[in-house]
PDB file of N, CA, C and O in Angstrom:
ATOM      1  N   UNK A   1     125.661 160.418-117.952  1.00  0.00           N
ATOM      2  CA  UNK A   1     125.635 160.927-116.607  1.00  0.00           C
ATOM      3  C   UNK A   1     127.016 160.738-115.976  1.00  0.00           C
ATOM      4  O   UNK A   1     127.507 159.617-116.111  1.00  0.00           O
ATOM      5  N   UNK A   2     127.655 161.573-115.369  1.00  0.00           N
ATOM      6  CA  UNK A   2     128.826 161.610-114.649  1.00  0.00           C
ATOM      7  C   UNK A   2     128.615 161.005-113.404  1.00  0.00           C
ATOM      8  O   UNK A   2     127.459 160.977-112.982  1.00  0.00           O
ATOM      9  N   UNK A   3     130.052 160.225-112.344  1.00  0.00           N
ATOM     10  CA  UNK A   3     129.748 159.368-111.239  1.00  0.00           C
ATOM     11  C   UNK A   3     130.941 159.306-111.352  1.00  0.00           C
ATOM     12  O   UNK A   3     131.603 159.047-112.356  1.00  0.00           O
ATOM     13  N   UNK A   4     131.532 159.732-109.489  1.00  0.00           N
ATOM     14  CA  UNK A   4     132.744 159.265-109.018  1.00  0.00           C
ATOM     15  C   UNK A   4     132.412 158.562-108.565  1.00  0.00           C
ATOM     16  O   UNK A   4     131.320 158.506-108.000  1.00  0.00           O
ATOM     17  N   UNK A   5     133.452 157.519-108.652  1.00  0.00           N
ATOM     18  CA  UNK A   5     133.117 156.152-108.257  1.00  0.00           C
ATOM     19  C   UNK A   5     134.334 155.604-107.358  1.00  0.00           C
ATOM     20  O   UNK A   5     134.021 154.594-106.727  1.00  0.00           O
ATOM     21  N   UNK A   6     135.561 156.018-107.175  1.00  0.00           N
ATOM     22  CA  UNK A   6     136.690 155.518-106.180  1.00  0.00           C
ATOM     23  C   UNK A   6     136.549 154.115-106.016  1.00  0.00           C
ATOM     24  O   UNK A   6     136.829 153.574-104.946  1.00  0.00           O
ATOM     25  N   UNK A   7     136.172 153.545-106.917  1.00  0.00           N
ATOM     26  CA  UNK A   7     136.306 151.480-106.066  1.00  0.00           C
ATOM     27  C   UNK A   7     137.079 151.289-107.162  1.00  0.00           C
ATOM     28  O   UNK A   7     137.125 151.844-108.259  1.00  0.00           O
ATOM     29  N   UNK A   8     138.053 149.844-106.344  1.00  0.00           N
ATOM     30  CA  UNK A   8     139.016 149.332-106.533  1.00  0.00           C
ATOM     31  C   UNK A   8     138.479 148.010-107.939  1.00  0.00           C
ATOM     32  O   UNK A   8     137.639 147.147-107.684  1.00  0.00           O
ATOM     33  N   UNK A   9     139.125 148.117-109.266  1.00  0.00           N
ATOM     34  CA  UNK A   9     138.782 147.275-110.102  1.00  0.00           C
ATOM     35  C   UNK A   9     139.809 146.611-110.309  1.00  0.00           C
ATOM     36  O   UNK A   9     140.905 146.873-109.814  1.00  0.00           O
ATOM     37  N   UNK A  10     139.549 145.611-111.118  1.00  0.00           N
ATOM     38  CA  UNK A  10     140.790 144.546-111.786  1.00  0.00           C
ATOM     39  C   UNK A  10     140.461 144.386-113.088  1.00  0.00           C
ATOM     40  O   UNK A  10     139.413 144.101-113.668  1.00  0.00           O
ATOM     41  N   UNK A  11     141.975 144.717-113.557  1.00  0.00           N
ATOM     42  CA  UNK A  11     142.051 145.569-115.040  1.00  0.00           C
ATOM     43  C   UNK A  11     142.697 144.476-115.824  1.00  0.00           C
ATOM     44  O   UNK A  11     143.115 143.704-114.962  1.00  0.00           O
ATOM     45  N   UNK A  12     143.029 143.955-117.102  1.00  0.00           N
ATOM     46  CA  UNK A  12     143.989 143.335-117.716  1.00  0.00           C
ATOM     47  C   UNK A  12     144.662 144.017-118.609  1.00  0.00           C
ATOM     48  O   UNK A  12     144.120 144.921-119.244  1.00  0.00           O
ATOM     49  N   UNK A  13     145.928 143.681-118.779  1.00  0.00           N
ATOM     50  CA  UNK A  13     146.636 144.945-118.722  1.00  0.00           C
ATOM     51  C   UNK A  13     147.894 144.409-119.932  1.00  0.00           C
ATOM     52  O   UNK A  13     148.622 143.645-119.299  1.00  0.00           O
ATOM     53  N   UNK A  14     148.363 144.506-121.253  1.00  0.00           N
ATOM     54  CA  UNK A  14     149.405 144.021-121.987  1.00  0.00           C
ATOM     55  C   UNK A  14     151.073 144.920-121.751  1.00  0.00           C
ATOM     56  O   UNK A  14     151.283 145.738-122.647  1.00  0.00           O
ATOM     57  N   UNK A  15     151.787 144.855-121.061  1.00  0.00           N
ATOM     58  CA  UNK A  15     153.026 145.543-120.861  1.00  0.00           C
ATOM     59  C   UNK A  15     154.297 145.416-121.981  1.00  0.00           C
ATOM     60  O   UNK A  15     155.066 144.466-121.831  1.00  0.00           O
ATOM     61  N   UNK A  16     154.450 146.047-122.730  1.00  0.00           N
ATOM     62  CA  UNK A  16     155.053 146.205-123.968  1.00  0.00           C
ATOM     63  C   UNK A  16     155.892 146.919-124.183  1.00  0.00           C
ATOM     64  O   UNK A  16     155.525 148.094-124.161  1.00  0.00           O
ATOM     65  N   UNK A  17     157.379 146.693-124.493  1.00  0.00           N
ATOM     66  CA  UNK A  17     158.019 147.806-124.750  1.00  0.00           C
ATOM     67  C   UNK A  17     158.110 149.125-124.148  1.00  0.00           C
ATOM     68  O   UNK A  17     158.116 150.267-124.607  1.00  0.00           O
ATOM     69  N   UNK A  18     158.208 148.403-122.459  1.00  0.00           N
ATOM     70  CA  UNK A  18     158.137 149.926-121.047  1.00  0.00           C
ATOM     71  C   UNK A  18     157.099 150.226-121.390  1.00  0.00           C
ATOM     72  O   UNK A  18     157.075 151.457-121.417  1.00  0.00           O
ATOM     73  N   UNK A  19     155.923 149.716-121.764  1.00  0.00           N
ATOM     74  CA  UNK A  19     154.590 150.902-121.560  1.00  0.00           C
ATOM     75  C   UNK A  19     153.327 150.327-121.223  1.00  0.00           C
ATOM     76  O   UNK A  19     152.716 149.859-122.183  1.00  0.00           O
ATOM     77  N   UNK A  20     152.795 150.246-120.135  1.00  0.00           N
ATOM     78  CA  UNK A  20     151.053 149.877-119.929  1.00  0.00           C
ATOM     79  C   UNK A  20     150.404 149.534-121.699  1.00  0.00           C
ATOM     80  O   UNK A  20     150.896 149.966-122.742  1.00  0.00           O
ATOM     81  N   UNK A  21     149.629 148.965-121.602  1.00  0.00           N
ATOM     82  CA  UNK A  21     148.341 148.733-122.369  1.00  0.00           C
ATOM     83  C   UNK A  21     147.184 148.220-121.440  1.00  0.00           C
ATOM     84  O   UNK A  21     147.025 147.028-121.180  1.00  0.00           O
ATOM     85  N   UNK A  22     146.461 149.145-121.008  1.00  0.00           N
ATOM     86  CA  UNK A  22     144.980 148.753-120.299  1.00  0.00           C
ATOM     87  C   UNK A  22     143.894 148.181-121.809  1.00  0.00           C
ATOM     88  O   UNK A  22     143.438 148.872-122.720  1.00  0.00           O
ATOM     89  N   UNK A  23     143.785 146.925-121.603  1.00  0.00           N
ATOM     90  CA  UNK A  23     142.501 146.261-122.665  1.00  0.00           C
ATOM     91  C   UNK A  23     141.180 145.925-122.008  1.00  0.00           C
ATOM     92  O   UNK A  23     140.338 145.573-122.834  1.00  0.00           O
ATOM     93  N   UNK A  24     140.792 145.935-120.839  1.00  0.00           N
ATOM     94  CA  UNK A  24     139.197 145.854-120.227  1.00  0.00           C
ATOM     95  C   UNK A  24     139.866 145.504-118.492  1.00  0.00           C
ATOM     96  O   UNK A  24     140.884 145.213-117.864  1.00  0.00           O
ATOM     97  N   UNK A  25     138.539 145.771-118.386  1.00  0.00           N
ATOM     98  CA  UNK A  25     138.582 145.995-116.606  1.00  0.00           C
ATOM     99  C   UNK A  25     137.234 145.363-116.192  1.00  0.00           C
ATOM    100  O   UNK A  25     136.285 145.457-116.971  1.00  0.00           O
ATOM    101  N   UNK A  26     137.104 144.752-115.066  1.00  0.00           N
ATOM    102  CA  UNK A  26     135.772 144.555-114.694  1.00  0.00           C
ATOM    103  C   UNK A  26     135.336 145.345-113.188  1.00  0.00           C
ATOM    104  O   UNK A  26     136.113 145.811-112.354  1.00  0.00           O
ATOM    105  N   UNK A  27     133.866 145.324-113.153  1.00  0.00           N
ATOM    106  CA  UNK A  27     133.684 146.005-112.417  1.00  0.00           C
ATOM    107  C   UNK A  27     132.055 146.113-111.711  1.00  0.00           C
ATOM    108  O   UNK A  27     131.019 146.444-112.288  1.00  0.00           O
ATOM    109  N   UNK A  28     132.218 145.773-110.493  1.00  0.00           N
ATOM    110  CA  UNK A  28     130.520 145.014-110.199  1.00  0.00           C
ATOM    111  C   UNK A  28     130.051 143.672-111.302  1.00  0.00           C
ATOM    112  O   UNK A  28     129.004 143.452-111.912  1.00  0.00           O
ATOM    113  N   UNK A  29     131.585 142.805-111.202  1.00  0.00           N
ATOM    114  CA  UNK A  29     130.785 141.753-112.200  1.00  0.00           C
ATOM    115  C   UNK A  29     130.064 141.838-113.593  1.00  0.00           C
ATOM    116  O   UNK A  29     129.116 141.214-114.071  1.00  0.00           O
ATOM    117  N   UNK A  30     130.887 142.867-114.074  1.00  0.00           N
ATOM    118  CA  UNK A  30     130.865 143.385-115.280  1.00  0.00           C
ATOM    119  C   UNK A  30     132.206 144.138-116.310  1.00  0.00           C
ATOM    120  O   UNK A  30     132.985 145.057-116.055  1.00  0.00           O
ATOM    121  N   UNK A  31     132.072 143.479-117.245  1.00  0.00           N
ATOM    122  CA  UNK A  31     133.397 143.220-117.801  1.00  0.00           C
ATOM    123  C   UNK A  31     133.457 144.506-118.872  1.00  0.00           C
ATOM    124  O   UNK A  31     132.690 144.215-119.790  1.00  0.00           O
ATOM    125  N   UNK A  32     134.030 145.733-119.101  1.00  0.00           N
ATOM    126  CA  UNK A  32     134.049 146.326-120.062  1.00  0.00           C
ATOM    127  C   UNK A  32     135.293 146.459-120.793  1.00  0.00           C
ATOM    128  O   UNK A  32     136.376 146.434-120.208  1.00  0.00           O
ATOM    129  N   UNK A  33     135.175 146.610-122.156  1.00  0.00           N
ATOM    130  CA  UNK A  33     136.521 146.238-122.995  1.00  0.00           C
ATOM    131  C   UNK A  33     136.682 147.965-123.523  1.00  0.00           C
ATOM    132  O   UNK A  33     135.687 148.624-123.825  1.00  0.00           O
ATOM    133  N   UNK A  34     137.775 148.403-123.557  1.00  0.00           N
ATOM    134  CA  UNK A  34     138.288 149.480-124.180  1.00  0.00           C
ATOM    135  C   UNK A  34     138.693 149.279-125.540  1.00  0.00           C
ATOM    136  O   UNK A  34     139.662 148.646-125.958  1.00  0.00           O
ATOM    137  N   UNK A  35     137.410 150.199-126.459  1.00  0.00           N
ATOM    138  CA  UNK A  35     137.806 150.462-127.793  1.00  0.00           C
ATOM    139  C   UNK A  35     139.285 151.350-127.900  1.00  0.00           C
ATOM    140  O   UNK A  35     140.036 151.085-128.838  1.00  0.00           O
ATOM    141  N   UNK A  36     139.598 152.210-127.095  1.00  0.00           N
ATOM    142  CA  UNK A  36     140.346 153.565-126.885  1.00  0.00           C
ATOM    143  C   UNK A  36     140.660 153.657-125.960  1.00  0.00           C
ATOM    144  O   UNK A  36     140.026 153.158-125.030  1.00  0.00           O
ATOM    145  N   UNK A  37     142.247 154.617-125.713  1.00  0.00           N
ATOM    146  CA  UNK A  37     142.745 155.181-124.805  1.00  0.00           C
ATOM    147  C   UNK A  37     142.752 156.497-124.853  1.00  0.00           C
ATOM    148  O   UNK A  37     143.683 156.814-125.593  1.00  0.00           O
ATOM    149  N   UNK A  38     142.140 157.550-124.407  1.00  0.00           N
ATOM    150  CA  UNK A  38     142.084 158.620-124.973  1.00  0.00           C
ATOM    151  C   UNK A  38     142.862 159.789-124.473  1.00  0.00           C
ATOM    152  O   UNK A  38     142.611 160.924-124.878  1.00  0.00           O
ATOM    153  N   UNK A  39     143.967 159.497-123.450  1.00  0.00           N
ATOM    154  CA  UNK A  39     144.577 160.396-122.740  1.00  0.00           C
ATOM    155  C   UNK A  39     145.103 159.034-121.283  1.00  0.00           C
ATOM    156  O   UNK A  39     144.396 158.195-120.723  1.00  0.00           O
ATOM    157  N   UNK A  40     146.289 159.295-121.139  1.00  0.00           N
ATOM    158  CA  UNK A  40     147.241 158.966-120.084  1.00  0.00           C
ATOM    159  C   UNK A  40     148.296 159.450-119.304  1.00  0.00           C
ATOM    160  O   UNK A  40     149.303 159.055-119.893  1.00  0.00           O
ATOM    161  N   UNK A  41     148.564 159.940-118.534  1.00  0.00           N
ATOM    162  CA  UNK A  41     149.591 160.846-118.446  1.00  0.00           C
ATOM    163  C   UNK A  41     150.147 159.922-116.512  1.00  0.00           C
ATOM    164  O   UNK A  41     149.937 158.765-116.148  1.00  0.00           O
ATOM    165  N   UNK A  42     150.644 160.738-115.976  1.00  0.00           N
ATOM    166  CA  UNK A  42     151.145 160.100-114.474  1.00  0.00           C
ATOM    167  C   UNK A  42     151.663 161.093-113.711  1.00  0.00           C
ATOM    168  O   UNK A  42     152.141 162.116-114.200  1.00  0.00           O
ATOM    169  N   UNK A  43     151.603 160.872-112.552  1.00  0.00           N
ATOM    170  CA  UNK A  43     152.232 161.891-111.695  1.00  0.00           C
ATOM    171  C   UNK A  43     152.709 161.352-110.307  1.00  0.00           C
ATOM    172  O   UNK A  43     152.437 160.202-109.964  1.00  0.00           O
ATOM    173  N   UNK A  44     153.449 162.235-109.488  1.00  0.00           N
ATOM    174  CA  UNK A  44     154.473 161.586-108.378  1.00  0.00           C
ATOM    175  C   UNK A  44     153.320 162.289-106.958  1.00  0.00           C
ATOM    176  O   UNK A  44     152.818 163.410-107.031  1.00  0.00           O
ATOM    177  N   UNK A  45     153.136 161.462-105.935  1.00  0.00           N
ATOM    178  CA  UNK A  45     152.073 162.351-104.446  1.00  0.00           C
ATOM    179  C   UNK A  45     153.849 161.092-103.317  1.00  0.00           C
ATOM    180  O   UNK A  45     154.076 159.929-102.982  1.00  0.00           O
ATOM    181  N   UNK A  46     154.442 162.326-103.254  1.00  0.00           N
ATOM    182  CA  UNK A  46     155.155 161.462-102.270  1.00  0.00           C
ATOM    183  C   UNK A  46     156.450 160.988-103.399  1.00  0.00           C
ATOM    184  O   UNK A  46     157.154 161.531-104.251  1.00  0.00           O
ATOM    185  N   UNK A  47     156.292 159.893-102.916  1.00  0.00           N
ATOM    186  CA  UNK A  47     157.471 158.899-103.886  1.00  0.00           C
ATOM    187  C   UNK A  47     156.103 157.759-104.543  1.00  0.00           C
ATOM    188  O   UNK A  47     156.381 156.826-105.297  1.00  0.00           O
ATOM    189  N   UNK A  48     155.333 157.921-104.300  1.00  0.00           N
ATOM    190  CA  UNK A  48     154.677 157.042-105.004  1.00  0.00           C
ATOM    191  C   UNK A  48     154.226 157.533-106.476  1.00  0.00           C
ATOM    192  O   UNK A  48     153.722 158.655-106.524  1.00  0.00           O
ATOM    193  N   UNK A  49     154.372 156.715-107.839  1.00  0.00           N
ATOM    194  CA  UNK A  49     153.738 157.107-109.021  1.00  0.00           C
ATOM    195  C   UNK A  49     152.674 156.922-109.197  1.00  0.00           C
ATOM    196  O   UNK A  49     152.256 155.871-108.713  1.00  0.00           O
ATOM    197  N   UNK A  50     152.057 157.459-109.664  1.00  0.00           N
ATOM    198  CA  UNK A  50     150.363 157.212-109.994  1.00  0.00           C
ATOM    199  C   UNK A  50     150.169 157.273-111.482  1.00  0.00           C
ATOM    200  O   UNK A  50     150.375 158.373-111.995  1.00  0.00           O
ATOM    201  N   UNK A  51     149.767 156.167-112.354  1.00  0.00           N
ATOM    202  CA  UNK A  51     149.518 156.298-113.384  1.00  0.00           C
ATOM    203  C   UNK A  51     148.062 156.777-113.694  1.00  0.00           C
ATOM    204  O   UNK A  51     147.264 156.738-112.758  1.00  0.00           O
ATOM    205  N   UNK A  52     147.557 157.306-115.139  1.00  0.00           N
ATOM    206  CA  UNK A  52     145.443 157.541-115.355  1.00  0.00           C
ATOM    207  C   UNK A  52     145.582 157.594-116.601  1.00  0.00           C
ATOM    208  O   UNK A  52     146.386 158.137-117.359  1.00  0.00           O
ATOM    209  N   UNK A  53     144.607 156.897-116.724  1.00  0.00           N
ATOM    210  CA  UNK A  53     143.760 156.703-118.317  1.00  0.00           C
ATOM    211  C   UNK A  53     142.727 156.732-118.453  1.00  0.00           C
ATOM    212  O   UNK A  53     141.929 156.000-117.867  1.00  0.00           O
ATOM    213  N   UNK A  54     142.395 157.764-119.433  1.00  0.00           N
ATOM    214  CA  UNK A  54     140.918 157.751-119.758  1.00  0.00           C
ATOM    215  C   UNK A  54     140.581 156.705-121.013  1.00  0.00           C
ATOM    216  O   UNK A  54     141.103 156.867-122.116  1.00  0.00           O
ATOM    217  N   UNK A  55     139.593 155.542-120.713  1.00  0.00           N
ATOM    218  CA  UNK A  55     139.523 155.236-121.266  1.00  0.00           C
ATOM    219  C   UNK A  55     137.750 155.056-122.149  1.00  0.00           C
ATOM    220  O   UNK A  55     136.777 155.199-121.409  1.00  0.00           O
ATOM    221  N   UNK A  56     137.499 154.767-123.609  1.00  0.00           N
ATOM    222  CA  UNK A  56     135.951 154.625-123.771  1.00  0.00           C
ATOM    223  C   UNK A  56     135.760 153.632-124.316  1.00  0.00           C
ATOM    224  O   UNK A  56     136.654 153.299-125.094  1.00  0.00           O
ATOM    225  N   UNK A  57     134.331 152.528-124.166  1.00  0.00           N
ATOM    226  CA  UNK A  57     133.760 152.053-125.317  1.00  0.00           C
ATOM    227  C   UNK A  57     133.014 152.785-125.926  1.00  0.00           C
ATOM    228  O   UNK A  57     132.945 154.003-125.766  1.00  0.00           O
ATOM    229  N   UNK A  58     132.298 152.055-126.781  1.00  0.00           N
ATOM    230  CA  UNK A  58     131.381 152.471-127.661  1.00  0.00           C
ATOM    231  C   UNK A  58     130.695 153.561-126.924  1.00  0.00           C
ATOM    232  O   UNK A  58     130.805 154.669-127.449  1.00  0.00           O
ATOM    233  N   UNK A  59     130.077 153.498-125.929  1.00  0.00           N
ATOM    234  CA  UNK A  59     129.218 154.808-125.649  1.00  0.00           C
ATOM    235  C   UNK A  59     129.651 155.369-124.008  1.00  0.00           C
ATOM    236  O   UNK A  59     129.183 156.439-123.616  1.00  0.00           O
ATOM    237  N   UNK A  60     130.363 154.735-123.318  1.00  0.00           N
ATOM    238  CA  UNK A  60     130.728 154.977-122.198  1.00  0.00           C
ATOM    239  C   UNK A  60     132.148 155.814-122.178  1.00  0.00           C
ATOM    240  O   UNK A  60     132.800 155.972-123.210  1.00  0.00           O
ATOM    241  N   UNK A  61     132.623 156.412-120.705  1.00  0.00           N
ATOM    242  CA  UNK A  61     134.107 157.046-120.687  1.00  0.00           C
ATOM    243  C   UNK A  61     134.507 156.604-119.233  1.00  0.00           C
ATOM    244  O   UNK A  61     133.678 156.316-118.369  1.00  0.00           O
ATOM    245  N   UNK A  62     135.855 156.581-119.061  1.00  0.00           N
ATOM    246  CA  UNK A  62     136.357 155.946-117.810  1.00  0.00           C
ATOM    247  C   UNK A  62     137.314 156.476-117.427  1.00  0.00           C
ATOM    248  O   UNK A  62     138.045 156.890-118.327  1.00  0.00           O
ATOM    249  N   UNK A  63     137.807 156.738-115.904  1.00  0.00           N
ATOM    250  CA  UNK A  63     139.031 157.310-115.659  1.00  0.00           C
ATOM    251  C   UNK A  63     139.488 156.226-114.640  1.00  0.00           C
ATOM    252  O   UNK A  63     138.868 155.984-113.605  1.00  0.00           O
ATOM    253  N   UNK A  64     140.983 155.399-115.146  1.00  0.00           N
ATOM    254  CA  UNK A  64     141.383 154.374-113.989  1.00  0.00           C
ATOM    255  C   UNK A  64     142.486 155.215-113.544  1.00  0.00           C
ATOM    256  O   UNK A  64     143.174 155.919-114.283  1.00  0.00           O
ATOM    257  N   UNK A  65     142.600 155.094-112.310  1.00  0.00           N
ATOM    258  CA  UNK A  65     144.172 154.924-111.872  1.00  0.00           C
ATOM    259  C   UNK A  65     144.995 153.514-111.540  1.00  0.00           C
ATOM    260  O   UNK A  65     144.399 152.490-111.204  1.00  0.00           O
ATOM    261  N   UNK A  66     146.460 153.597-111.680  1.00  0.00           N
ATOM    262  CA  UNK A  66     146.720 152.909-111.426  1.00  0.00           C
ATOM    263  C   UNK A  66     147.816 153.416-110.482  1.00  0.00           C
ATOM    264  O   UNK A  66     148.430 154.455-110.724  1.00  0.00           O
ATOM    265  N   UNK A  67     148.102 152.492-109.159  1.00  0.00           N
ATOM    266  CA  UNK A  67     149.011 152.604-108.189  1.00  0.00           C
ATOM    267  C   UNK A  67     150.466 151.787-108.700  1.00  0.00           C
ATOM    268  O   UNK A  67     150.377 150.564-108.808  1.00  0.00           O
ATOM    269  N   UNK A  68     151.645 152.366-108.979  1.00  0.00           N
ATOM    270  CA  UNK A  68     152.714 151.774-109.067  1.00  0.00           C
ATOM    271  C   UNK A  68     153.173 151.023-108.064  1.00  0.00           C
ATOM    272  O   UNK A  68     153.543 149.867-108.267  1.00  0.00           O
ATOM    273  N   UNK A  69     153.212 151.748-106.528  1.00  0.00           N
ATOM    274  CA  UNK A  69     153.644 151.149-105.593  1.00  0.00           C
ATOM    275  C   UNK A  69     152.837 149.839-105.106  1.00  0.00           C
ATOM    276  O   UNK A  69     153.372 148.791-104.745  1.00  0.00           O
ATOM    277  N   UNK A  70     151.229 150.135-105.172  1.00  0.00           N
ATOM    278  CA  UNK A  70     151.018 148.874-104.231  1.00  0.00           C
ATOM    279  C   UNK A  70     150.171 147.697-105.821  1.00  0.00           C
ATOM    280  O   UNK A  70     149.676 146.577-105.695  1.00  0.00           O
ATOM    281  N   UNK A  71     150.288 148.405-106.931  1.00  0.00           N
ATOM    282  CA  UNK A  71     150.071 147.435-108.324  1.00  0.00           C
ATOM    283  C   UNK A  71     148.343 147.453-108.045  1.00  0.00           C
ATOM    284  O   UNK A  71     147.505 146.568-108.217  1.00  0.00           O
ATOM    285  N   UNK A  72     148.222 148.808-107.560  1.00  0.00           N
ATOM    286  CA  UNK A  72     146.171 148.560-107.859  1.00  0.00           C
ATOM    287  C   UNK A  72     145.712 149.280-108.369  1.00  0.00           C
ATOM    288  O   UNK A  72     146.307 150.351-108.486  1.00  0.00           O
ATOM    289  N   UNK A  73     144.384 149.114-108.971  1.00  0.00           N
ATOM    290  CA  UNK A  73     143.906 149.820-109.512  1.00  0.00           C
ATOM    291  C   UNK A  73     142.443 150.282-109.272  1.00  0.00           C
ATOM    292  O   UNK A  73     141.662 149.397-108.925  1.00  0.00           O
ATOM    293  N   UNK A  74     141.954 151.569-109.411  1.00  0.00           N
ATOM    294  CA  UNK A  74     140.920 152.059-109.103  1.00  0.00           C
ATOM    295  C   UNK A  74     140.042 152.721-109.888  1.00  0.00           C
ATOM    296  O   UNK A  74     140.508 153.596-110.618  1.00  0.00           O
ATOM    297  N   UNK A  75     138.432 152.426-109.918  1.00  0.00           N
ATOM    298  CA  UNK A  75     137.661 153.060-111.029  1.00  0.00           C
ATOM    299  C   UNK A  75     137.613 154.423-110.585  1.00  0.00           C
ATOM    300  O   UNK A  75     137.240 154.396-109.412  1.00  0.00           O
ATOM    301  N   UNK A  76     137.830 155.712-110.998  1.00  0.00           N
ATOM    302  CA  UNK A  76     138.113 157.145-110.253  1.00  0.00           C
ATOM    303  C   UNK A  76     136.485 157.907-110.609  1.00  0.00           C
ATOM    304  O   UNK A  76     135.789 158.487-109.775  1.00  0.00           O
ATOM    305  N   UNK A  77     136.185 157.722-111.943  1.00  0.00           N
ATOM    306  CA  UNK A  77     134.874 158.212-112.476  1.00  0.00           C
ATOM    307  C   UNK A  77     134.538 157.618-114.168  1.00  0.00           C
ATOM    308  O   UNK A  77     135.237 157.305-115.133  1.00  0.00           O
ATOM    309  N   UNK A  78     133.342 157.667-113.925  1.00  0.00           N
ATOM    310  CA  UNK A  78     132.629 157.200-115.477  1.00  0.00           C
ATOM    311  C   UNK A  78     131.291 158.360-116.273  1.00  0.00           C
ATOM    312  O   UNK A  78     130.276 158.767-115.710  1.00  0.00           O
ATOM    313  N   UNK A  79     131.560 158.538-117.128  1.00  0.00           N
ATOM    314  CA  UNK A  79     130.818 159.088-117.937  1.00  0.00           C
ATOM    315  C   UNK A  79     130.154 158.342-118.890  1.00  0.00           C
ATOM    316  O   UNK A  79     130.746 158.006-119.916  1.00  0.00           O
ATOM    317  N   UNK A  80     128.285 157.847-118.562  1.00  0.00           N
ATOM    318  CA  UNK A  80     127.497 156.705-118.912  1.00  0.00           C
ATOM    319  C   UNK A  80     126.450 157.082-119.709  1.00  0.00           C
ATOM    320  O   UNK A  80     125.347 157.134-119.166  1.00  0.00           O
ATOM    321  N   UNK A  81     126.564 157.446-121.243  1.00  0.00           N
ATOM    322  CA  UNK A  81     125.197 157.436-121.297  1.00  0.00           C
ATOM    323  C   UNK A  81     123.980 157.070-120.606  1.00  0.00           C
ATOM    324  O   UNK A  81     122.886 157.292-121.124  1.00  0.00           O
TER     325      UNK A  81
END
């Protein structure tokens, strides 16, 4: 089932060689780990960057953003069995 969801999560995140690695996020007190990144790309609204990743486990799909300027991040939508 599809669900925009716009709330603000807290992600853990490995930074490597200039590049994000999103590894799990929690969310309502629930912790999900990313098997996959399946698409990332970024774009400029202003001067601010906006990073997105779709990410899945095993049976779920996720779209985060992440805010460069203010370092947050947001659950945008999920696709839930």
């Amino acid at each position: 089932m599809y669900q925009s969801i716009n709330e603000p999560i807290q992600v853990v995140s490995n930074f490597k060689e200039g590049k994000v690695q999103s590894l799990k996020f929690l969310w309502k007190g629930r912790e999900y780990l990313f098997e996959k990144i399946n698409l990332s790309y970024h774009h400029f609204e202003g001067r601010v960057k906006f990073y997105y990743f779709t990410v899945s486990d095993s049976a779920n799909y996720f779209k985060l953003q992440f805010n460069a300027d203010n370092l947050n991040w947001t659950l945008l939508e999920s696709y839930v069995d």
